[in-house]
N, C-alpha and C positions, 0 to 999 in steps of 0.2 A: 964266949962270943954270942952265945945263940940268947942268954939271957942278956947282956944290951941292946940285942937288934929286940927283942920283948919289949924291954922296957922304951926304946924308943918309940917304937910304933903303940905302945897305952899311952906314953904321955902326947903323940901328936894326935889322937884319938879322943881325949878328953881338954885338947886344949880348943879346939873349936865348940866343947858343951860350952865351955864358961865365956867365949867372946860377947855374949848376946846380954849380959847382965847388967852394961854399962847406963847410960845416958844418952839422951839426943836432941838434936836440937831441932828447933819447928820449924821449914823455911815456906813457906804459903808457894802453892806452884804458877798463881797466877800473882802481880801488883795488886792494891789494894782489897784482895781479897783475903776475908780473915778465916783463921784455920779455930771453928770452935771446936774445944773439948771440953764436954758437960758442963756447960755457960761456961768456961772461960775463955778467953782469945790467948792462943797456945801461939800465933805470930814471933816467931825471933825467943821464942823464951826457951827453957832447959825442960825436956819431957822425962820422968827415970819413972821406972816401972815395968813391967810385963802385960801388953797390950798390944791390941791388934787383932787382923784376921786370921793371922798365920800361929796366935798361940792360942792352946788350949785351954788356957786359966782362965778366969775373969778378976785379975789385981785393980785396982782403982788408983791411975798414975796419978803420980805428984808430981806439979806445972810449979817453975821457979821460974817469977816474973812475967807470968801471966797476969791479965787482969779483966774482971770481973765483965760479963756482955749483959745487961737488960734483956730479956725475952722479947718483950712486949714494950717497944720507943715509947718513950711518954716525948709525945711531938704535943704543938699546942694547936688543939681544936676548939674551935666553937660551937658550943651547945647555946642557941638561944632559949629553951626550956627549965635550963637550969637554972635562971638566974641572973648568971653573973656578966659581967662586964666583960667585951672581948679584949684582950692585951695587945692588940694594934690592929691598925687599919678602921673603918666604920663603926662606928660606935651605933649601937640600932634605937632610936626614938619610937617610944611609943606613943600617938596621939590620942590629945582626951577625946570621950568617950561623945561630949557635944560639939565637936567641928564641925563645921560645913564637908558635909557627902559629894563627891565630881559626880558630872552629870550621868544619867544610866547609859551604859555602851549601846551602839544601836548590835538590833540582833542579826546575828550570821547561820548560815545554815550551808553545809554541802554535803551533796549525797554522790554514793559510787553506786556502778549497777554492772554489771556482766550477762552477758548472756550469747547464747552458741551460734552461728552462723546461718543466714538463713539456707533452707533444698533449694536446691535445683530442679527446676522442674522440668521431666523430659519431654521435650519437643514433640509436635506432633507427625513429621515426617519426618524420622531419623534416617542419618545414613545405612546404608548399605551393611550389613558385615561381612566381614570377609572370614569365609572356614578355612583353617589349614589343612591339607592332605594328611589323614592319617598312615601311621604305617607302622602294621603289624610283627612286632618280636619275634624272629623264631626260634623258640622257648629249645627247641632241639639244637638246632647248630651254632646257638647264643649270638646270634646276630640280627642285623636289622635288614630284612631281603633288599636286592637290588634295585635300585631305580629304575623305571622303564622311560625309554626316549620317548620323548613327547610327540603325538601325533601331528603330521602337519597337514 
């Protein structure tokens, strides 16, 4: 008795080592966002291998029906230095060398300038100022002494 309950509990024990050896498939978590795996687009296709953050190894998966992503678009620009002819839209004329010159532009000029506010200058009969009654701490009984009623 006591070696089938053994043996059941090694083989429920080693049957979750091998669950993890199978295949997967790719599903992107966003729409038209592609899931790349070392340039390929792994989108919908079959992933088999041991990879990931969660293993220890570094295997190099094999992608079934993945296909191939460009690094770097080759979209079409134009370089007017190179040469060549743009492949639509304006084609760029270059004029001969003795055409009639457009007249000279007339000349423009704008200047900025900054600078600080002008003093104040103080008056020559200023008002009055007004002193506040001072009143002495006392440092002993941590307060500020009594007010005395105002004489009338």
């Amino acid at each position: 008795m006591r070696s089938g309950v053994a043996l059941a509990f090694v083989m429920t024990m080693t049957s979750s080592a091998l669950a993890g050896g199978g295949f997967d498939i790719v599903i992107p978590g966003r729409p038209g966002v592609p899931v790349i795996i070392n340039g390929i687009d792994a989108s919908y296709a079959v992933v088999e291998g041991d990879w990931g953050l969660g293993k220890g190894v570094h295997v190099q998966p094999t992608i079934y029906g993945g296909r191939y992503v460009d690094p770097v678009p080759h979209v079409g620009h134009y370089y007017p230095s190179a040469g060549a002819i743009p492949g639509y839209g304006r084609v760029e004329i270059e004029p001969p060398p003795n055409r009639k010159l457009p007249p000279e532009a007339e000349s423009y000029y704008r200047s900025w300038s900054a600078q600080s506010t002008p003093q104040l200058e103080i008056p020559a009969n200023p008002p009055p100022v007004i002193v506040a009654p001072q009143f002495d701490y006392d440092w002993q009984h941590g307060r500020y002494p009594r007010p005395r009623p105002h004489p009338r």
